[in-house]
Residue, then its C-alpha position, 0 to 999 in steps of 0.5 A: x231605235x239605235x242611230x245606225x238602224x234609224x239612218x237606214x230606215x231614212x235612207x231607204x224611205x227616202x232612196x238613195x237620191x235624196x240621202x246624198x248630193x254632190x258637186x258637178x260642174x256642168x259646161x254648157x256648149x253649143x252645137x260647134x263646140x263653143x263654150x256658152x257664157x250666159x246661159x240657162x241651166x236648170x235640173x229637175x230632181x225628183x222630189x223637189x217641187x216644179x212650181x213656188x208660190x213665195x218666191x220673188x225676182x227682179x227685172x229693173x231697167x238702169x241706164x236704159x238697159x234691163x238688168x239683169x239681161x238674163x233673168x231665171x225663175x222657178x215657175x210661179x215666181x212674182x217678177x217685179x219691173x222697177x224702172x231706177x233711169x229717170x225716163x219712162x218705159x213701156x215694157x211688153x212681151x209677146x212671148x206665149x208664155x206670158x204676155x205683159x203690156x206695162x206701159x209707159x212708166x216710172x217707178x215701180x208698177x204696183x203689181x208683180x208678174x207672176x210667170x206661171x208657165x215654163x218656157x222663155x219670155x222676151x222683154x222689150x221697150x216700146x220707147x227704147x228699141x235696143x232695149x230687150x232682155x230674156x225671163x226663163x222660167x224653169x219648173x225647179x227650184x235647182x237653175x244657175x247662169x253660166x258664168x264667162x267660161x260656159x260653167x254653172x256649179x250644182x249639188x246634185x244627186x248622183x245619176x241621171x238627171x234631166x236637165x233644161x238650157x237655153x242660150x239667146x244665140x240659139x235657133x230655137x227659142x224654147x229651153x232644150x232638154x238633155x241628159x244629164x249624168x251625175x257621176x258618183x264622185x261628182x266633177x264635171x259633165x259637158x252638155x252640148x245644145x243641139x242648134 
């Protein structure tokens, strides 16, 4: 088989999807118009798996804060709670995602927490009140924050997408689904979170 027929008999077994990606800026915005700066952005493409097994992330406490305030992982992610501030915390959330009672604490607990739900899960400190932070959980591997100008940068199959968001100034507390449409040519595609 010549490198012209095989590069056709690939591209229609795969599709035209998976043979191409290109660059698209998503700006996220909410339902006034304001650009959302930190923010959860996440597309499920076909083809590319909704859970992991292998995949490992962090929520540390520094300075009596979690950090980072905003955490995105693919669902089944193995999230470790290491604690760098020389005080104990007693992490809990009461999310219906997922719901964790470390308590009082130094170091790092001996065992992660996988997140095996979609969804979004609020941390807190039984100790320190001011302390919370956000784990959203995505069924793909495909999510970025938003930067400062409500921007998150994918390679992306040209067409349409679904695409998840979630901001903390929202109503709601669950991700939003919306429509994504990639352009041939990649660029840039606003989304708007309803309130």
């Amino acid at each position: 088989m010549t490198f012209p027929s095989l590069f056709i008999a690939l591209t229609a077994a795969l599709g035209p999807i998976a043979a191409f990606a290109v660059p698209v800026t998503v700006e996220l915005r909410g339902p006034n118009g304001q650009l959302l700066a930190d923010a959860a952005v996440a597309v499920e493409v076909k083809g590319r798996p909704a859970r992991t097994t292998t995949a490992k992330a962090e929520m540390g406490q520094r300075d009596r804060q979690f950090a980072p305030q905003l955490l995105i992982v693919q669902t089944g992610t193995a999230v470790s709670f290491p604690n760098f501030d020389t005080v104990r915390h007693h992490v809990y959330s009461i999310s219906p995602i997922k719901v964790i009672d470390i308590k009082l604490y130094a170091g790092t607990p001996a065992e992660p927490i996988v997140f095996d739900k979609p969804g979004v899960a609020t941390l807190g400190c039984n100790i320190h009140d001011r302390m919370s932070a956000h784990v959203v959980v995505v069924d793909t591997p495909v999510f970025a924050r938003t930067d400062a100008s409500g921007r998150a940068t994918f390679d992306l199959p040209p067409g349409e997408q679904l695409a998840k968001a979630w901001h903390a100034g929202q109503k709601q507390s669950t991700l939003q689904s919306l429509r994504l449409d990639v352009p041939t040519a990649g660029g840039s595609v606003v989304l708007t979170l309803a309130d």
